[in-house]
C-alpha positions in Angstrom: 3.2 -14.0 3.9 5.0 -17.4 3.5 6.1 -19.5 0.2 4.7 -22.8 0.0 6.8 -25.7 1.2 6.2 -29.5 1.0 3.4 -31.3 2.7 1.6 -27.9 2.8 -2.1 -28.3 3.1 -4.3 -26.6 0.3 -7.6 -25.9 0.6 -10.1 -25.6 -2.5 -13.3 -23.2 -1.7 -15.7 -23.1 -4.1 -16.8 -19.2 -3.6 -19.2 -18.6 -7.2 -19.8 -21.7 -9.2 -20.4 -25.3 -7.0 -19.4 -27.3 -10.2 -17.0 -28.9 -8.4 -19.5 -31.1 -6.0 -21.4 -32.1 -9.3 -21.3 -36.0 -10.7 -19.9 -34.8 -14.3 -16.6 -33.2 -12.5 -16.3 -36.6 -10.3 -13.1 -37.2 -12.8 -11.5 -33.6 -12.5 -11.7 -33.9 -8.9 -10.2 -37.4 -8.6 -7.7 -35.8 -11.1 -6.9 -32.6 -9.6 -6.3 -34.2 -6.0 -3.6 -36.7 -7.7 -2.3 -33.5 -8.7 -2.4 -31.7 -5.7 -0.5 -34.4 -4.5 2.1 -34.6 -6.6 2.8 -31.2 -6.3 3.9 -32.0 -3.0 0.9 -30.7 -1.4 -2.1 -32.0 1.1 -5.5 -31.4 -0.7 -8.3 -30.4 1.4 -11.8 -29.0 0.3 -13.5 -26.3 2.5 -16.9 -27.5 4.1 -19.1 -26.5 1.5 -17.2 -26.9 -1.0 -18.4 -29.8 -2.9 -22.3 -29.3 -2.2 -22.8 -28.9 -5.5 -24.3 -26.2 -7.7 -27.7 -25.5 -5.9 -26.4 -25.7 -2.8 -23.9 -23.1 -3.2 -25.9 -20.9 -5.5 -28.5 -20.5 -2.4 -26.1 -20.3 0.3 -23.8 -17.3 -0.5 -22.9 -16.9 3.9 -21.6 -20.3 4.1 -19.4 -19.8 0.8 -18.0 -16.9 2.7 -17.7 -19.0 6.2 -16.0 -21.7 4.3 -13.5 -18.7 3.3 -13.0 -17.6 6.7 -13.2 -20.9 8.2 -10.0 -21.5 5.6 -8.2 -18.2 6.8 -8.6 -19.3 10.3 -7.1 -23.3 9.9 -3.7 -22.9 11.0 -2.5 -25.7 8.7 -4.2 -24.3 5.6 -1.3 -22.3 3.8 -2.9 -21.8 0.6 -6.7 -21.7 -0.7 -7.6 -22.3 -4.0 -10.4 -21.3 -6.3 -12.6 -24.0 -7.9 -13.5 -21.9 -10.3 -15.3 -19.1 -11.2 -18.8 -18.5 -11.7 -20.8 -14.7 -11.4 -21.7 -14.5 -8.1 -19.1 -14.3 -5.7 -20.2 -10.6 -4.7 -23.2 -12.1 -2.6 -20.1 -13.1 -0.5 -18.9 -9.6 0.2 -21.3 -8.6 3.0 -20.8 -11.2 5.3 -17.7 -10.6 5.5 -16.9 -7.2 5.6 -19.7 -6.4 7.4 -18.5 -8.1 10.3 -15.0 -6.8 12.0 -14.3 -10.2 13.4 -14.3 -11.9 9.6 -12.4 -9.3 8.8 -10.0 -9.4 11.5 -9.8 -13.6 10.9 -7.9 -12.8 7.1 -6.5 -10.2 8.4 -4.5 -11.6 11.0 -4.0 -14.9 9.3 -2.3 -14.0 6.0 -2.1 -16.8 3.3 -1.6 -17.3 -0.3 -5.3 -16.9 -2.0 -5.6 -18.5 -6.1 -7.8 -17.7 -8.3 -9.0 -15.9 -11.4 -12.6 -14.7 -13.4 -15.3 -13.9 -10.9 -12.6 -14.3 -7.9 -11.7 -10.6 -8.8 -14.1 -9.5 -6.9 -12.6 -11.6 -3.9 -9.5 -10.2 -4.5 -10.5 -6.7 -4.6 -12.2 -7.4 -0.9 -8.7 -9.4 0.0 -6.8 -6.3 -1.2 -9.5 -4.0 0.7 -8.5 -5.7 3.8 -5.3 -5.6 3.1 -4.3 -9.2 2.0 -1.8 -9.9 -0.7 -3.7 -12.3 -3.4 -2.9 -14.0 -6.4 -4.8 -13.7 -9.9 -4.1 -17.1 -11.7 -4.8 -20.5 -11.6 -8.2 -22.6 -10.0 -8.2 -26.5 -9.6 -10.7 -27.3 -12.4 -9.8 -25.3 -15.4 -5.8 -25.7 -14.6 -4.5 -28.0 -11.9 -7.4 -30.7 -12.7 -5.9 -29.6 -16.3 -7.2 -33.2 -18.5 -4.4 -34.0 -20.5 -2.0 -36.1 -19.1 0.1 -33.5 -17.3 -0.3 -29.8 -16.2 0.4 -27.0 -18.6 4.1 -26.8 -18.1 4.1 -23.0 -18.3 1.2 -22.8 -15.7 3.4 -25.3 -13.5 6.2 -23.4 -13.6 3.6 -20.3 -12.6 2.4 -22.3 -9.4 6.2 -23.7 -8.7 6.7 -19.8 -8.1 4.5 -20.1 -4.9 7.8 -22.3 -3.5 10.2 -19.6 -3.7 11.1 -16.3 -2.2 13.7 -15.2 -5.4 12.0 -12.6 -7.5 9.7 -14.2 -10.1 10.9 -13.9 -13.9 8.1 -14.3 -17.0 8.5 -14.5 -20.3 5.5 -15.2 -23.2 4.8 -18.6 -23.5 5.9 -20.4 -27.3 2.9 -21.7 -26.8 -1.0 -20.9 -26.8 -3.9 -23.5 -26.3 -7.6 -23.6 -26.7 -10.3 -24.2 -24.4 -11.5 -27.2 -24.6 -15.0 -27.8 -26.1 -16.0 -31.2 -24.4 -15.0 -31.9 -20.8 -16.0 -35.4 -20.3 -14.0 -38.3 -18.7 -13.4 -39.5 -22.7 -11.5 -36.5 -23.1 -8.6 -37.9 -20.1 -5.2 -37.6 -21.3 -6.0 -35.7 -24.5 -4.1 -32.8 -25.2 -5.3 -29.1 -26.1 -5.2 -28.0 -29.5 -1.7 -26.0 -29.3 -0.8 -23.4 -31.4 2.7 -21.8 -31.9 3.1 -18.5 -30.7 3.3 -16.2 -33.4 3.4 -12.5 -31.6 5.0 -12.5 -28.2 4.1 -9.5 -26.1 2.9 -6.4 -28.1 3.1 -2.7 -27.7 0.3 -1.4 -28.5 1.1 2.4 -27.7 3.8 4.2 -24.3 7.6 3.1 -23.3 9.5 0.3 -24.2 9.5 0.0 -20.5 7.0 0.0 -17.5 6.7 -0.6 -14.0 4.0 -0.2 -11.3 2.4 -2.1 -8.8 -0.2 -5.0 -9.7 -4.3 -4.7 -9.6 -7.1 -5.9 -12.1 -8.8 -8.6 -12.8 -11.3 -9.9 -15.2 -12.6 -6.9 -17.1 -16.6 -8.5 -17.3 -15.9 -8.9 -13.4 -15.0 -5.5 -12.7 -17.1 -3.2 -15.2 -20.1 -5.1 -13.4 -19.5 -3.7 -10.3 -19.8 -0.4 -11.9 -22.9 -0.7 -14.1 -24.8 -4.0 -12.4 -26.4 -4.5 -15.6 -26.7 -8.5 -14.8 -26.9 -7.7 -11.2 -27.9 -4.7 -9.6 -26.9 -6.0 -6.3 -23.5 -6.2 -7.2 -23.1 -3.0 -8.3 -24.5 -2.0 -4.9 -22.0 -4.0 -3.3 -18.9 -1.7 -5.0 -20.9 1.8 -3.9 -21.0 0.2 -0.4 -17.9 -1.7 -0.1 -15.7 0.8 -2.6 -14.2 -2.2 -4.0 -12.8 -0.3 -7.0 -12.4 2.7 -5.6 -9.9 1.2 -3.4 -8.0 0.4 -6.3 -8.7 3.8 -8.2 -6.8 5.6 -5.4 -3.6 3.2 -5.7 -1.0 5.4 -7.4 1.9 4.0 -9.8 -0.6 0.8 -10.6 0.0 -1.4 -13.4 -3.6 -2.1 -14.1 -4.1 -6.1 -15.9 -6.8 -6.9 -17.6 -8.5 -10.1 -19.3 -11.6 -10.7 -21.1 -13.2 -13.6 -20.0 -14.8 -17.1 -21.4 -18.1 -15.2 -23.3 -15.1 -13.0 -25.9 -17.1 -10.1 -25.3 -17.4 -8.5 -28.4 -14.9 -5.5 -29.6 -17.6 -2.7 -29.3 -18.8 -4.6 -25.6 -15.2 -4.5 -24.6 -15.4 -0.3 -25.3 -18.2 -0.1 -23.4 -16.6 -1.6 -20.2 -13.5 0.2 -20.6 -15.0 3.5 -20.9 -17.1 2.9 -17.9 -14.0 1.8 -16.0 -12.4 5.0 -17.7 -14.9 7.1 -16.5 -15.1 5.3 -12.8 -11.6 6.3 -12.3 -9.5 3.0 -12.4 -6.6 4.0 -14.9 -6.2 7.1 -12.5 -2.8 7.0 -11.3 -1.5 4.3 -13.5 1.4 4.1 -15.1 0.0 1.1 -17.4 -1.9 -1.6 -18.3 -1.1 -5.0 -19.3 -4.1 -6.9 -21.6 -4.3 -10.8 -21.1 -4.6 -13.1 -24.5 -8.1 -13.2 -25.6 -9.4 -17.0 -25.2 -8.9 -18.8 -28.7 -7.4 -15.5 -29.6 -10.9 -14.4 -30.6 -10.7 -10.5 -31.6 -7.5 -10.3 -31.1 -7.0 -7.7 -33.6 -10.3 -5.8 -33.4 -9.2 -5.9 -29.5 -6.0 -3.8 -30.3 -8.1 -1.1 -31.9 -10.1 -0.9 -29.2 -7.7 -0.2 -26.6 -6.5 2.5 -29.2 -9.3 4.3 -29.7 -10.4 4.5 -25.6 -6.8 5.6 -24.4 -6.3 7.7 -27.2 -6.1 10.8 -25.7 -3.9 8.9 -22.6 -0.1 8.8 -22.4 -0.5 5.3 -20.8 1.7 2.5 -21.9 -0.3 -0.6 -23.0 1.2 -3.8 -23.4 -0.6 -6.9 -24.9 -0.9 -10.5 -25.7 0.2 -11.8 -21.8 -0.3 -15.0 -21.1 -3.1 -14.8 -17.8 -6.5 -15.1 -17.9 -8.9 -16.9 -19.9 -6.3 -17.8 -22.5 -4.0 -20.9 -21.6 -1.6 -21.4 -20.4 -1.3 -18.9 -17.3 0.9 -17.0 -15.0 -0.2 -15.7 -11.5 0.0 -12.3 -10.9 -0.1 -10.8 -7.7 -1.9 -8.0 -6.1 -0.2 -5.2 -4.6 3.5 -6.7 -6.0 6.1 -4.2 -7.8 6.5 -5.6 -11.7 9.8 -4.4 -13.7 8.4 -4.9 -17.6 10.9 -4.8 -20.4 8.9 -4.9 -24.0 11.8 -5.1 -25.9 13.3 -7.5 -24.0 10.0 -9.7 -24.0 10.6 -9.9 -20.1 8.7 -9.2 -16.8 10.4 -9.0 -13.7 7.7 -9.4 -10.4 9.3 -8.8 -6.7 8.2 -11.5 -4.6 7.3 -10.7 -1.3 6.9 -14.5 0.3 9.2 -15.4 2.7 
């Protein structure tokens, strides 16, 4: 897969929520092409893209064809997530169900964004066998409203340029989400926060490495007990999305809770379901994303105690992807070299 270079063209898709084509994001779109640009990049938006909410709620297929469509553009050499939403899964199907779709990403390999409900996408890209990217999306990050970009989560997507290994750290600094996204709120920072913890070990080796898979945890224990959807759960039994990832051996599995802060006994639930559904099989570890506002973060510690209890996995947490802000990108399928002690993660870059 190639690194980015400049006057690369980037495509947004919008593959779960249409927000995007919607008047009250008019500004973050205006916004987030400005950026795009100054990236050194050519924006471009996918067909449906900006149809707005209704639209793309009711037309799951031409979500999907707007993904393959993006696959198959020649000058397309990354696509980008709006943003998430919760029903990305009725774009499985049409894709996988059809060899040629599948054969069009396949055979036409390029850098895919995106975080939340784009886990599911990126089991189906990893399914295909398609290196992906958990991270950023244009509204929530590069359409970002204060005056610039998180500079952590810039220097995240500047790592899409290169083809040295990629080198994190924990951020110094943590932000909330913002509780009012209007055009007042232009140029006005996030409420920062110093950060007071670093990287934390909650039980395992002062040292871990494995190869990358996860995603949003709501996203993934979903697939396994449909209790919003039934469909989608249907979609995993037919499409083995996480079975796919079960078998993967020497796995460093992330995981983030997402924008609702699922409450501490919720989040046992999940992972004990996702315990029991065999995704921790084979790992080596798991890496825990910063809970958004850093909302249970303590009760969230326990938790993770009590379900691996009886495990001799090593659990690191407090990492700066996700929900929380600001992010790194993390991608699938990529050897990671984590040092605890060192506060350091070392991720071997396979773009050329």
């Amino acid at each position: 897969m190639k690194k980015l270079q400049l006057n690369d063209k980037l495509t947004v898709v919008s593959l779960s929520s249409g927000a995007l084509g919607e008047p009250f994001c008019a500004h973050q779109y205006a916004l987030g092409i400005k950026r795009i640009k100054k990236l050194g990049l050519r924006p471009n938006f996918s067909n449906s893209c900006l149809k707005g909410i209704d639209f793309i709620k009711n037309n799951p297929n031409e979500r999907a064809k707007d993904l393959i469509e993006s696959f198959l553009d020649t000058d397309t050499k990354i696509i980008l997530s709006a943003i998430g939403g919760d029903d990305t899964y009725k774009t499985i199907g049409y894709i996988l169900d059809n060899q040629n779709h599948i054969n069009a990403i396949k055979n036409n390999p390029k850098i895919f964004l995106g975080y939340s409900d784009s886990s599911i996408n990126h089991l189906m890209l990893n399914k295909i066998g398609i290196t992906s990217y958990y991270g950023l999306s244009f509204l929530t990050c590069i359409a970002e409203l204060d005056a610039k970009m998180l500079d952590y989560s810039l220097k995240s997507f500047n790592n899409l340029f290169t083809d040295k290994d990629w080198i994190y750290q924990p951020s110094n600094v943590w932000y909330e989400e913002r509780t009012n996204f209007s055009p007042t709120e232009l140029n006005t920072s996030r409420i920062m926060h110093q950060e007071q913890n670093g990287w934390i070990k909650i039980q395992g080796d002062d040292y871990l490495e494995g190869y990358l898979y996860g995603g949003c945890i709501e996203s993934l224990y979903e697939l396994v007990s449909g209790s919003r959807y039934l469909e989608k759960k249907q979609v995993n039994l037919k499409y083995q999305l996480l079975d796919n990832i079960a078998l993967k051996e020497n796995k460093i599995i992330f995981l983030e809770t997402s924008e609702s802060k699922s409450n501490p006994d919720y989040l046992k639930l999940m992972l004990i379901a996702l315990k029991e559904q065999g995704l921790f099989n084979n790992a080596s570890g798991i890496i825990i994303g910063k809970p958004q506002n850093e909302v249970y973060f303590d009760e969230y510690i326990k938790i993770y105690q009590e379900v691996f209890c009886d495990s001799n996995l090593t659990i690191y947490y407090n990492f700066n992807f996700g929900h929380s802000y600001p992010k790194m990108i993390l991608p699938y399928g990529n050897k990671a070299f984590i040092d605890i002690k060192k506060q350091e993660m070392i991720i071997k870059n396979n773009l050329k």
